[in-house]
Every structure is written in C-alpha cells, then in structure tokens.
N, C-alpha and C positions, 0 to 999 in steps of 0.2 A: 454299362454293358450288363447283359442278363446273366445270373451265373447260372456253373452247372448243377444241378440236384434241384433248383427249384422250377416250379412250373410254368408253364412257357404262356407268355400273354396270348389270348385272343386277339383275332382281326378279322377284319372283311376287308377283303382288298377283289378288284375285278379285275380279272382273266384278261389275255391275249384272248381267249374263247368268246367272251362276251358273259361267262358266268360270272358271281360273287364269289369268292373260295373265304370258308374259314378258318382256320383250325381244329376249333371245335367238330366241324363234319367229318375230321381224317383222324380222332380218337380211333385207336384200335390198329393205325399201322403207323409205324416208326416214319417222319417227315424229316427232310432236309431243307432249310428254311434257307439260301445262299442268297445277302445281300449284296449286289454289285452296281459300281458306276453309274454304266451309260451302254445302252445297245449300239453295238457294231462298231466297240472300240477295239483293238488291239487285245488288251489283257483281256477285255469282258469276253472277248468271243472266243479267246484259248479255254477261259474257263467253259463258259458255255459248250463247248464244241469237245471238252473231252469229261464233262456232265452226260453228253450224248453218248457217248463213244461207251461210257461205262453203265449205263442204263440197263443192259444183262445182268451187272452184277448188284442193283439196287433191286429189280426183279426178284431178285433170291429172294428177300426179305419182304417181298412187297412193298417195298417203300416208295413214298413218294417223295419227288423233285419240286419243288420249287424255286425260280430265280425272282428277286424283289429290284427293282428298281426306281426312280423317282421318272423315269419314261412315261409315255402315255402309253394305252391300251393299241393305238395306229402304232405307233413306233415298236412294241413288241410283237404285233402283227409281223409287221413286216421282217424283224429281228429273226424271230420262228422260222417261216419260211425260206429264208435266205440261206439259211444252216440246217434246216429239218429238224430246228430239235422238236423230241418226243414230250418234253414236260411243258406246264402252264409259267407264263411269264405274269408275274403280279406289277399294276400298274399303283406305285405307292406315290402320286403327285406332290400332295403334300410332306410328305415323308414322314410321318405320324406313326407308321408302325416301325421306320428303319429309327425313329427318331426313340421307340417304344422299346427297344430292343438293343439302344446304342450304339448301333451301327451309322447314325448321323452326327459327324462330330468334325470340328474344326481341323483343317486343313493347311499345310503351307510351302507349296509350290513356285521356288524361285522368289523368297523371299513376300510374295503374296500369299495374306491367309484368306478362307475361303471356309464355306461349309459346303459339305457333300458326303457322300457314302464312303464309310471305310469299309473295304473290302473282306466280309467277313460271315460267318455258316455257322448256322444252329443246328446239330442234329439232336430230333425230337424222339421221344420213345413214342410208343405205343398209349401210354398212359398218361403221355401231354407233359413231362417231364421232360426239363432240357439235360439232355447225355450226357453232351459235350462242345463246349464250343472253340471256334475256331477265331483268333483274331488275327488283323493282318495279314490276311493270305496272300500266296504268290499265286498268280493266276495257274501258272504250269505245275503237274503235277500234284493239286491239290484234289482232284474228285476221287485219284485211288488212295487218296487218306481217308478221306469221306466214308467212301465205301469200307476200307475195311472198317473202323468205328461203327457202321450199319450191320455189318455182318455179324459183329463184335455183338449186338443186340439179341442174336437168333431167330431163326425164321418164322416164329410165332404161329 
C-alpha cells in the first residue's frame, strides 16, 4: 500500500468517457483516487452514490473524483448512468494500477482466498503528493470522511 507523504504513482487508465485519464494531467487540483470492487454491487454503489451526493463539497476545493475498478469501460458506462454519477469511472482490467497502489490484494471469503480490490482511497494533493490514505473502508459513511481530508487541503 502507498503511504502517505510520498508521491502518488502515475497512470493512464480509460474513462467511462472514452478518454485516457492520468494523473499527471490533474497536477494542480487535490484528487480522490477511490478503489472499489465491482459496479452495481451493494456496498460499491453506497459508496458511489454518496461520492455523488457529496460532489458540492469536493467542488469547494476543486477536486476531482475518481472511482478505479477492474470493470470494463461498458460495465462503468452503464454503472454511471444508472446512478448519475457526476465523476469519471476508471476501467483498471488488469488491475495494474489497483495492483500499483496496493489496493489489489489477497482475499478470504467463507474460507475461500481469492484476489480482488480492497476497498480503499487515496486522497492526492495538488502537488501529486498522497495526503492521506484510506484502508479498509466501509462503504457507508465514508465520502464525508473524504471530504473533510479535502477540505482539510484548502481551496487553492
């Protein structure tokens, strides 16, 4: 897992949009990098959907949202739409950036281990510098953590 105070890996990963997004382009405003599961699961879309809901108060700061998932580019299409959210859904197939970042890590559900996404948020400064990170998360509850930590940055 990435810690905090050092600088945050580069990626390219493509957009629900059809863009490349990388981090290196969003030097200059504070980013929330949040890896999750799977699109249109239960916990993913609590998070997702109160990502959404708190999107005024990531505004303040100008920050940008991102959610990572090993999804495809169709499946967070459709993800998007179904919930409105307002931010870019990154399609990480082979999990190379969640895998970059440690958010890809052995699993063990009902006695079966497994690899997949732990559920877990980078917040990035302005300067490509990780803030703060998040591991573990509970889906509920966790974007008005987020947010204040963003806030916490000042509105540059």
């Amino acid at each position: 897992m990435i810690d905090e105070g050092t600088p945050a890996p580069d990626f390219a990963l493509q957009a629900d949009t059809g863009e490349t997004v990388t981090l290196a382009s969003l030097r200059g405003k504070p980013v929330v990098l949040y890896f999750y599961p799977k699109d249109d699961t239960p916990g993913c879309t609590t998070e997702a959907c109160e990502f959404r809901d708190a999107v005024p108060r990531f505004d303040q700061s100008n920050a940008v949202i991102l959610g990572v998932s090993p999804d495809s580019v169709e499946s967070h299409q459709a993800f998007r739409e179904k919930f409105n959210l307002p931010f870019r859904l990154l399609a990480d197939e082979d999990h190379a950036v969640a895998e970059l970042y440690g958010a890809w890590q052995e699993k063990n559900m009902y006695g079966k281990r497994f690899w997949g996404i732990q559920r877990s948020t980078f917040v990035i400064d302005r300067d490509g510098t990780v803030a703060r990170v998040f591991k573990r998360v509970k889906a509920a509850g966790h974007a008005d953590k987020v947010a204040e930590v963003v806030a916490g940055l000042g509105a540059g």
